[in-house]
DOKE-417150 format. One record per residue (C-alpha): residue number from 1; residue in one letter; y, x, z. Coordinates in nm, 3 decimals. Each point is the difference from the previous one (the first is absolute). Last residue first. Layout:
residues N
(pt NUM; 'a'; (Y; X; Z));
...
end
This chain:
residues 325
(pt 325; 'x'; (8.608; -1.995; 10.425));
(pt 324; 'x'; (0.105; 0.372; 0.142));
(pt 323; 'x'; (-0.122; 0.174; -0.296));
(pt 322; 'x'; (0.183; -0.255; -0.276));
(pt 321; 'x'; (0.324; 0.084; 0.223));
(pt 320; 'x'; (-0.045; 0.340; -0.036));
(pt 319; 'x'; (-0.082; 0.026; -0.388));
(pt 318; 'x'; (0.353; -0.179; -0.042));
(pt 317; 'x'; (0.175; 0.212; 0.252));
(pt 316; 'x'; (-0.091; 0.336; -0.207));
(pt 315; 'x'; (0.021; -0.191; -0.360));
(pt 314; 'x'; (0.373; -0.108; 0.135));
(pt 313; 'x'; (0.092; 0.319; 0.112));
(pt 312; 'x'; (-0.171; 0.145; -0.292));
(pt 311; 'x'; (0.229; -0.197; -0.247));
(pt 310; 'x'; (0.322; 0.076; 0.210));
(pt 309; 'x'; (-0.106; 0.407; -0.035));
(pt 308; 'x'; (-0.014; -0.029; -0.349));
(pt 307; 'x'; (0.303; -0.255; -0.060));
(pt 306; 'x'; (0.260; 0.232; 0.212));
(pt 305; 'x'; (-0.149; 0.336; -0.209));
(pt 304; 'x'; (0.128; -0.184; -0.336));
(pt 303; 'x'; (0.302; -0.084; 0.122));
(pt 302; 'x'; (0.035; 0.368; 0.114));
(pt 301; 'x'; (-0.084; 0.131; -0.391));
(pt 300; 'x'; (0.190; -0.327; -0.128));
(pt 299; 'x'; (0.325; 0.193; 0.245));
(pt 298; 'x'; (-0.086; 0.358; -0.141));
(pt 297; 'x'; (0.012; -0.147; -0.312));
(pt 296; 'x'; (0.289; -0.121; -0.017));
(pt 295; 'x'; (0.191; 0.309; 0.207));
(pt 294; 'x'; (-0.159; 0.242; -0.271));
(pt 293; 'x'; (-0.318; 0.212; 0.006));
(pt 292; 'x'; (0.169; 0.315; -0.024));
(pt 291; 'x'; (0.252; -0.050; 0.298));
(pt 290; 'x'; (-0.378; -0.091; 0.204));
(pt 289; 'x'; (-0.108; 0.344; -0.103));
(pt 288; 'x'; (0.326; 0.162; 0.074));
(pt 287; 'x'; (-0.008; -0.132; 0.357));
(pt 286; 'x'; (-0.307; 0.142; 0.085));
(pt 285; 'x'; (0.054; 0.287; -0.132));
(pt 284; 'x'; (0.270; 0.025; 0.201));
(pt 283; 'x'; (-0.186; -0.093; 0.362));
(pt 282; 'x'; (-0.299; 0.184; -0.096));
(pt 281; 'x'; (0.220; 0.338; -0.052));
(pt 280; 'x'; (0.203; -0.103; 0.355));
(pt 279; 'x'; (-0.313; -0.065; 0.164));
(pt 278; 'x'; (-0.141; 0.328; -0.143));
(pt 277; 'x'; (0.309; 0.220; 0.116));
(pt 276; 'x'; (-0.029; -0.174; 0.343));
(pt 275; 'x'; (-0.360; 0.091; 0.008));
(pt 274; 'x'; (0.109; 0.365; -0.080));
(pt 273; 'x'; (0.243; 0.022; 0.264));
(pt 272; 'x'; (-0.222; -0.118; 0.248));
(pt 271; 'x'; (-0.261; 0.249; -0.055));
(pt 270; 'x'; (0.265; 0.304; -0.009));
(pt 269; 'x'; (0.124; -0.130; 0.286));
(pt 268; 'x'; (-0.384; -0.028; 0.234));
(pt 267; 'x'; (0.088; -0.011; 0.375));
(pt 266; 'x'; (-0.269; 0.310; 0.026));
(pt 265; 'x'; (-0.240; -0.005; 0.313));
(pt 264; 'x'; (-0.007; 0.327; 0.200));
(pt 263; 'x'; (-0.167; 0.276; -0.119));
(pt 262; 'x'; (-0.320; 0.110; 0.163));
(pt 261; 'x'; (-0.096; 0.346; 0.016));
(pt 260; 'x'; (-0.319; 0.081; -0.073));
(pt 259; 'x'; (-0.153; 0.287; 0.232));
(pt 258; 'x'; (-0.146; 0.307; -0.230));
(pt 257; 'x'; (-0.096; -0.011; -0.362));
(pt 256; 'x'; (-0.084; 0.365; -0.171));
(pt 255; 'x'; (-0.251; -0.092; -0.253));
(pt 254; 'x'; (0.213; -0.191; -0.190));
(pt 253; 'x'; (0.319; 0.194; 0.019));
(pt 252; 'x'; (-0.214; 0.339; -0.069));
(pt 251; 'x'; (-0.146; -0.145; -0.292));
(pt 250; 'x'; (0.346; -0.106; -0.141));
(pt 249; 'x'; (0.020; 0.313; -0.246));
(pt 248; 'x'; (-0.302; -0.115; -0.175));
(pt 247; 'x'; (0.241; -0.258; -0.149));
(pt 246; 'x'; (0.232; 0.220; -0.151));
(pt 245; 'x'; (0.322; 0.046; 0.124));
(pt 244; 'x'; (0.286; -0.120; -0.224));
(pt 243; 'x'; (0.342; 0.119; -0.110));
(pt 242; 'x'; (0.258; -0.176; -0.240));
(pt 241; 'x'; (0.187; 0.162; -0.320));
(pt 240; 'x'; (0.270; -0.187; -0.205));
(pt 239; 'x'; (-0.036; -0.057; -0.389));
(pt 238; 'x'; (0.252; -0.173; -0.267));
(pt 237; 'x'; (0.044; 0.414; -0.135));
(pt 236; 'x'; (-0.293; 0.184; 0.099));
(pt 235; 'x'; (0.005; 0.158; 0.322));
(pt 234; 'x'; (-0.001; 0.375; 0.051));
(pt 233; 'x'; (-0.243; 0.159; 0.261));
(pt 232; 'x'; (0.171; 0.101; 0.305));
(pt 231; 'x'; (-0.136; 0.326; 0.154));
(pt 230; 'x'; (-0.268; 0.052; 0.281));
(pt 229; 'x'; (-0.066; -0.058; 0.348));
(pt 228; 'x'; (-0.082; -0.362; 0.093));
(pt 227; 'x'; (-0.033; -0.140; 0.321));
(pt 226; 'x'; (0.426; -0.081; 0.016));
(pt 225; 'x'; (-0.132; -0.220; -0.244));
(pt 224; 'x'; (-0.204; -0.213; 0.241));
(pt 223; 'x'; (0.238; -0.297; 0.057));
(pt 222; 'x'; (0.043; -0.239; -0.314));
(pt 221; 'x'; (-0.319; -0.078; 0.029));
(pt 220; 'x'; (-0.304; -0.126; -0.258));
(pt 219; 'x'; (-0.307; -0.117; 0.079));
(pt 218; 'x'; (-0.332; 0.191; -0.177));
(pt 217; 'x'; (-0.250; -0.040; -0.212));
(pt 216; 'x'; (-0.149; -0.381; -0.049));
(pt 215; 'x'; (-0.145; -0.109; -0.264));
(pt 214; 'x'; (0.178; -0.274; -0.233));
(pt 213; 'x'; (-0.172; 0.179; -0.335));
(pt 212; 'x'; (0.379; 0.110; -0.108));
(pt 211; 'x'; (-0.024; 0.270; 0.319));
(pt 210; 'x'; (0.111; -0.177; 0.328));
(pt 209; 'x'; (0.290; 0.122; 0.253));
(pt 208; 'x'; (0.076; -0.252; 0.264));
(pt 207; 'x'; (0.325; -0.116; 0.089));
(pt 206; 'x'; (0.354; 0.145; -0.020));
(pt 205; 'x'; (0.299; -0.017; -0.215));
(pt 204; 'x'; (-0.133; -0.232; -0.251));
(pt 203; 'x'; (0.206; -0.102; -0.328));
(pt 202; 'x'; (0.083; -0.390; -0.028));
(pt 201; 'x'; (-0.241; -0.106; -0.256));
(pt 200; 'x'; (0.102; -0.077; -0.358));
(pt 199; 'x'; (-0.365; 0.155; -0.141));
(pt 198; 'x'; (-0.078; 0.308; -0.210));
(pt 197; 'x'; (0.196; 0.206; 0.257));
(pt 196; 'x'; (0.255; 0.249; -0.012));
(pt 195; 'x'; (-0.118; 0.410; 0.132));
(pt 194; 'x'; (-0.075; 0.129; 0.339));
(pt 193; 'x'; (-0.100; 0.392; 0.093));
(pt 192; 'x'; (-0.212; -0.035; 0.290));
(pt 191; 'x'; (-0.089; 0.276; 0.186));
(pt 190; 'x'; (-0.309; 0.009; 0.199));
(pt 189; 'x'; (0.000; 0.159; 0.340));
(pt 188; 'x'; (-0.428; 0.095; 0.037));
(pt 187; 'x'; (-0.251; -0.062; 0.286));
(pt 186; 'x'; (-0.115; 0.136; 0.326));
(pt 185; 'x'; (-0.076; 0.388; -0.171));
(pt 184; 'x'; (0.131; 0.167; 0.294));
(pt 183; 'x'; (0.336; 0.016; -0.104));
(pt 182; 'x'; (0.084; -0.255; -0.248));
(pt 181; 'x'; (-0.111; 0.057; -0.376));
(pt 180; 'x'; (0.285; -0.064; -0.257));
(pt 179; 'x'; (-0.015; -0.247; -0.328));
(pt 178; 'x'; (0.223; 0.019; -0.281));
(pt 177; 'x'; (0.164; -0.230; -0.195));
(pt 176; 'x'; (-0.267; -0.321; 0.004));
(pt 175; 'x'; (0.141; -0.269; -0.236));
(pt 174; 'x'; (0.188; -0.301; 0.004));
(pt 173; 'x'; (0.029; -0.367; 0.052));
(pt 172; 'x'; (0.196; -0.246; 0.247));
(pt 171; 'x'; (-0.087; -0.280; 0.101));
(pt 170; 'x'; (0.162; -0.265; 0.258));
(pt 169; 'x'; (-0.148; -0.329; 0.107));
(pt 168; 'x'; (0.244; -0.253; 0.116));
(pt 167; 'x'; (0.045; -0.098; 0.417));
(pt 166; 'x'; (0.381; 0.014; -0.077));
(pt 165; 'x'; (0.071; 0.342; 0.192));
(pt 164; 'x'; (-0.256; 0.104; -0.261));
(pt 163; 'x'; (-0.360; 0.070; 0.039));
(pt 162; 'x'; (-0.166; 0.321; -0.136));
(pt 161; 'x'; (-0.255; 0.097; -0.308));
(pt 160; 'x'; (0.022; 0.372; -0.113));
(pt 159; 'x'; (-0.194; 0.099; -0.312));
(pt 158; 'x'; (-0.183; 0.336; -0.103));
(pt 157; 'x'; (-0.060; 0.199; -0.347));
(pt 156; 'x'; (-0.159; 0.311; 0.077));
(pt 155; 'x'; (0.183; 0.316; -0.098));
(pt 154; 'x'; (-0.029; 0.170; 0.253));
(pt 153; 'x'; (-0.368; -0.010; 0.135));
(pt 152; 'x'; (-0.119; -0.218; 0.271));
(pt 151; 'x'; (-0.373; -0.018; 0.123));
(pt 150; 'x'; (-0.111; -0.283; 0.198));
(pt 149; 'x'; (-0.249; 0.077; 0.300));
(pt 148; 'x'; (0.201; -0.168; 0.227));
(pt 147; 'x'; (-0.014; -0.361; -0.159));
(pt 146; 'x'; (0.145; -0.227; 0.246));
(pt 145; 'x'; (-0.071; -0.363; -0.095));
(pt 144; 'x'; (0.322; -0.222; -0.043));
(pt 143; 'x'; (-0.027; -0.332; 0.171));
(pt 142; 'x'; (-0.017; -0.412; -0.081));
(pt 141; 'x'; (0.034; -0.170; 0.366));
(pt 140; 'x'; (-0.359; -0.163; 0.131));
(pt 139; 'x'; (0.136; -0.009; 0.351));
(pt 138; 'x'; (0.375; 0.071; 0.180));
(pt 137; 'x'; (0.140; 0.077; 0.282));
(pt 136; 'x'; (0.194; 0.317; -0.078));
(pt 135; 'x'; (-0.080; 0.366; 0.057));
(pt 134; 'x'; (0.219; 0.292; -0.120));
(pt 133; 'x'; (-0.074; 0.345; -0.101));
(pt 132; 'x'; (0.325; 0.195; -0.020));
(pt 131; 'x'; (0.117; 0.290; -0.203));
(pt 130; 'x'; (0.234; 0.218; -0.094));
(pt 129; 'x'; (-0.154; 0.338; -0.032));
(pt 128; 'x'; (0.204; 0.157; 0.284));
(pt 127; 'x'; (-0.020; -0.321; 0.222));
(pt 126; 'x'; (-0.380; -0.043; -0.019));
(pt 125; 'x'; (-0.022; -0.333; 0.177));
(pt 124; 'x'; (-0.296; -0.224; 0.174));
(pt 123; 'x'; (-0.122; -0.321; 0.060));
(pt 122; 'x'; (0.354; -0.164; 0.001));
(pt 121; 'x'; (-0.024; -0.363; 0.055));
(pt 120; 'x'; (0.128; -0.261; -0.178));
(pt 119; 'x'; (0.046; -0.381; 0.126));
(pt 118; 'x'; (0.225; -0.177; -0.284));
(pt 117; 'x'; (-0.282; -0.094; -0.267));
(pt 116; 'x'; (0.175; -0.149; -0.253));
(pt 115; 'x'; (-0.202; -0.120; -0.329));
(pt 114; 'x'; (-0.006; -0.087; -0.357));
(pt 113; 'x'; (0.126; 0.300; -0.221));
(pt 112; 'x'; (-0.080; 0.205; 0.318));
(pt 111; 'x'; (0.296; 0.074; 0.269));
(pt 110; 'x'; (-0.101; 0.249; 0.362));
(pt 109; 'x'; (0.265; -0.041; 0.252));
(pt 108; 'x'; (0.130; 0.202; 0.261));
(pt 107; 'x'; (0.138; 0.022; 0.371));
(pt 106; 'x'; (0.168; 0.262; 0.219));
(pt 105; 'x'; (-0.024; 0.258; -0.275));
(pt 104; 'x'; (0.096; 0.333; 0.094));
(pt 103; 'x'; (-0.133; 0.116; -0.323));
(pt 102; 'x'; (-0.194; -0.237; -0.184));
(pt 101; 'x'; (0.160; 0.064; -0.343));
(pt 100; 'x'; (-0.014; 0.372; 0.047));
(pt 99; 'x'; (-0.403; -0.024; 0.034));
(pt 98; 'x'; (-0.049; -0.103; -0.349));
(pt 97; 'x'; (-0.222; -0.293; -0.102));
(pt 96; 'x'; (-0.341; 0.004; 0.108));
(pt 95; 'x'; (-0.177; -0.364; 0.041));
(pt 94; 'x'; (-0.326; -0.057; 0.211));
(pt 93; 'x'; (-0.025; -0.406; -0.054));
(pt 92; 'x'; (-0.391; -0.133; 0.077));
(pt 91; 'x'; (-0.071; 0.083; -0.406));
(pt 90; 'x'; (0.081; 0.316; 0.034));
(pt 89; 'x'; (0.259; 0.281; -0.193));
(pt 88; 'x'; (0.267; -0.281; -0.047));
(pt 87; 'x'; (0.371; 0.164; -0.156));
(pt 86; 'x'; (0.293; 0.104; 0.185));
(pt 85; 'x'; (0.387; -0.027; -0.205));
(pt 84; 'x'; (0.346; 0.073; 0.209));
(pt 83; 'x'; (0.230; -0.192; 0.262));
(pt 82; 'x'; (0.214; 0.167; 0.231));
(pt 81; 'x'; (0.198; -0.040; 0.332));
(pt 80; 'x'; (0.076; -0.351; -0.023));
(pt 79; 'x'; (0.182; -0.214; 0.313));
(pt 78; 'x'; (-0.248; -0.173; 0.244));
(pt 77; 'x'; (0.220; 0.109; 0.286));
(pt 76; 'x'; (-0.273; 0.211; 0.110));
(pt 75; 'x'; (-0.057; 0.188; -0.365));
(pt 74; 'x'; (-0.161; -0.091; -0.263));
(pt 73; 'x'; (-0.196; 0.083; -0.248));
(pt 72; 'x'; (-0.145; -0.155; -0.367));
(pt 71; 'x'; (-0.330; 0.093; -0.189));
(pt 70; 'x'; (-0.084; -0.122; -0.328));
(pt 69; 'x'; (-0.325; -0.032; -0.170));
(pt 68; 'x'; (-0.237; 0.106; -0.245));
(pt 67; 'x'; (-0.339; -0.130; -0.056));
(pt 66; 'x'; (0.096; -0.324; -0.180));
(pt 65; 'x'; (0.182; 0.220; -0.252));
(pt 64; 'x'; (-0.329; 0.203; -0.114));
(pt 63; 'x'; (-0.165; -0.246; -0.242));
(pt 62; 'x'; (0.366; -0.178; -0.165));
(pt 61; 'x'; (0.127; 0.393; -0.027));
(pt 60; 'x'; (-0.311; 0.139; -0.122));
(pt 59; 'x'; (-0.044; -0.326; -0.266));
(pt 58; 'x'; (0.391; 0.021; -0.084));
(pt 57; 'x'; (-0.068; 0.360; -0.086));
(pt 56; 'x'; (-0.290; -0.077; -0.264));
(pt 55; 'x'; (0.191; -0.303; -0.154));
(pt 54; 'x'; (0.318; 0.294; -0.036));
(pt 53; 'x'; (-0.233; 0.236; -0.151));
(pt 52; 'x'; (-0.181; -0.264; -0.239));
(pt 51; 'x'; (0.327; -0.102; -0.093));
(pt 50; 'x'; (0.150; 0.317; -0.073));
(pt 49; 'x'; (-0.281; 0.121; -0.249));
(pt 48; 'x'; (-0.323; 0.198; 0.195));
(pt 47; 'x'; (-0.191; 0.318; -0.178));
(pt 46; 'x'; (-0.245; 0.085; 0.295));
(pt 45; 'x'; (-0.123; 0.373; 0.048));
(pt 44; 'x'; (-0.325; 0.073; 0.070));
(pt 43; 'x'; (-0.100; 0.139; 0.370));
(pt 42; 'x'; (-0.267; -0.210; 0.011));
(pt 41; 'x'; (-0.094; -0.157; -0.323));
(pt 40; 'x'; (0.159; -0.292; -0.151));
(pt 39; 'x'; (0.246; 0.160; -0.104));
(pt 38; 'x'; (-0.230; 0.195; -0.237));
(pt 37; 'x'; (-0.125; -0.295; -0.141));
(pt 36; 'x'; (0.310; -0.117; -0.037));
(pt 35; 'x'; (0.073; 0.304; -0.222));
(pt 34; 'x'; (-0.326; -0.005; -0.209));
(pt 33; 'x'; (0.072; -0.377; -0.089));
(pt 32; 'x'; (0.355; 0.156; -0.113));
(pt 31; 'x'; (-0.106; 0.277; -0.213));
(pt 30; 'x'; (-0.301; -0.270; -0.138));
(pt 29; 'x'; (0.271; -0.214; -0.135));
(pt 28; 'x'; (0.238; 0.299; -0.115));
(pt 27; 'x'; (-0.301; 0.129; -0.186));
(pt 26; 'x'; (-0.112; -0.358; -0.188));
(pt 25; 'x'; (0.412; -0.024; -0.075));
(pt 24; 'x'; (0.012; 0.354; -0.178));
(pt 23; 'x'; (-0.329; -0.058; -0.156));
(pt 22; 'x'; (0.099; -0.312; -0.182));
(pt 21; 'x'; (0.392; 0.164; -0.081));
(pt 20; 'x'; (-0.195; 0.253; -0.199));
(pt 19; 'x'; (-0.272; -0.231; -0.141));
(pt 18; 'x'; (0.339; -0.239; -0.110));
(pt 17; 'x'; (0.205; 0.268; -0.154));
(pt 16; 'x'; (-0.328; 0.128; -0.186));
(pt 15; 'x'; (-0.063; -0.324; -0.173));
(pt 14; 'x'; (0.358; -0.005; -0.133));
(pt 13; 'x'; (-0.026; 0.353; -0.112));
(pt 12; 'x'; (-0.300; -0.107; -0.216));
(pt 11; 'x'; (-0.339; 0.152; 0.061));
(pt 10; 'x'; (-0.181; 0.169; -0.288));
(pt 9; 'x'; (0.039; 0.303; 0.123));
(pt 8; 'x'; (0.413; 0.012; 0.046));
(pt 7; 'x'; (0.121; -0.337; -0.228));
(pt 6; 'x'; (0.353; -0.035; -0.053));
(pt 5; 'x'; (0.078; -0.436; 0.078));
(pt 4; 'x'; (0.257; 0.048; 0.284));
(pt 3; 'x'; (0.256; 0.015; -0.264));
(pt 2; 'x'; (-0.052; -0.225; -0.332));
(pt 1; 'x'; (-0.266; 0.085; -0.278));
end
């Protein structure tokens, strides 16, 4: 009889290998249907690889980025003052951004992914929270929808999506720290502690705070930490810590508008300096396209346009002559 072959109750040890290993694969099979089940639930957790994390993040980032904009100051002799990251919260172009950006602004400019609108007017300001509600001229624009009724625990995982100097999206990611009631109950300061990205984005600074669903919770400033009153909370190494307030602090800024005041009309330079920057990018692509091709072949490909638009010049005059006979 050779190894493997004993037999324990009539069964040989060979069978019993393979009804062992059967029931060991039939119960990891139905341990993992049971799990997605369960994450499939409310309040289940979700076991996600590093590309379905990183596809899920470029959806947020690709669905909330058209919402989020930046705003650019100046003063009277059109020089910059300060530039920072707003975001849409109506379709007809209410934007809040962060009041210290606006600040003894003689003119300013609101920036989408698409669009300039340089006639901004301040609707109204809450200078010790930071910020600003804005109004451009504008119609249909994609927007962020205030959720004040959203509860924020520490811990939370949260992202921060801004605009760069460069008219780029920004993101940073991170979790919830610690989160501290204002007096009087108007809303929470959120700290932030930030940690590297699944994606090569440049890292936000400022912008809206969303949770990893792409909802709105808060807008980060640089500006309210002289609110807080308590002790430092170490980083983690490859970390830095922002603030936010949350978004049910900004009921008083909505509900408290007073006289607009009009901005004068911005003489756009961040706008012109980034069309330049895509003329020059067109430009030498441009020209490494047609180095690619190949001098020959760029002159048949020109030959080759010549003779196409000579043969309908001469089908366009011949059809005219036959209509005037």
């Amino acid at each position: 009889m050779k190894i493997g072959d004993s037999v324990i109750g009539g069964l040989s040890g060979r069978t019993i290998a393979l009804i062992v290993l059967s029931v060991g694969m039939a119960f990891c099979i139905l341990f993992f249907t049971a799990v997605r089940g369960y994450a499939a639930e409310p309040g289940g957790f979700v076991f996600m690889d590093l590309e379905s994390s990183v596809k899920v993040l470029e959806q947020t980032v690709n669905s909330v980025s058209p919402a989020v904009v930046m705003v650019v100051s100046y003063d009277k002799s059109g020089a910059e003052i300060a530039r920072g990251s707003g975001f849409f919260i109506s379709r007809e172009g209410q934007v809040i951004a962060n009041a210290s950006v606006v600040k003894d602004a003689y003119s300013a400019e609101v920036i989408s992914e698409q669009t300039l609108y340089p006639d901004v007017a301040i609707l109204s300001r809450a200078d010790h929270l930071d910020m600003a509600l804005l109004q451009v001229e504008a119609d249909a624009v994609r927007f962020l929808n205030l959720d004040f009724a959203q509860k924020i625990k520490p811990g939370e995982k949260v992202l921060i999506i801004g605009k760069a100097p460069e008219r780029k999206r920004t993101l940073s990611e991170g979790s919830i720290s610690s989160v501290l009631e204002i007096d009087g109950g108007n809303g929470s300061i959120l700290e932030v502690q930030i940690a590297p990205s699944l994606l090569p984005m440049t890292q936000a600074k400022d912008g809206p705070l969303l949770n990893v669903e792409g909802n709105f919770i808060g807008l980060t400033s640089a500006r309210i930490s002289e609110l807080q009153n308590k002790d430092e909370i170490p980083l983690m190494p490859d970390s830095f810590k922002m603030t936010a307030l949350s978004a049910s602090a900004m009921k008083p800024l909505l509900a408290g508008q007073g006289d607009a005041v009009y901005l004068k009309r911005a003489r756009s330079r961040v706008w012109t300096a980034w069309l330049g920057r895509q003329v020059k990018t067109f430009a030498i692509s441009g020209f490494i396209i047609l180095y690619s091709i190949g001098f020959p072949k760029l002159l048949a490909l020109a030959f080759m346009v010549i003779v196409a638009i000579s043969l309908i010049q001469w089908l366009f005059i011949k059809s005219k002559r036959r209509s005037t006979r």
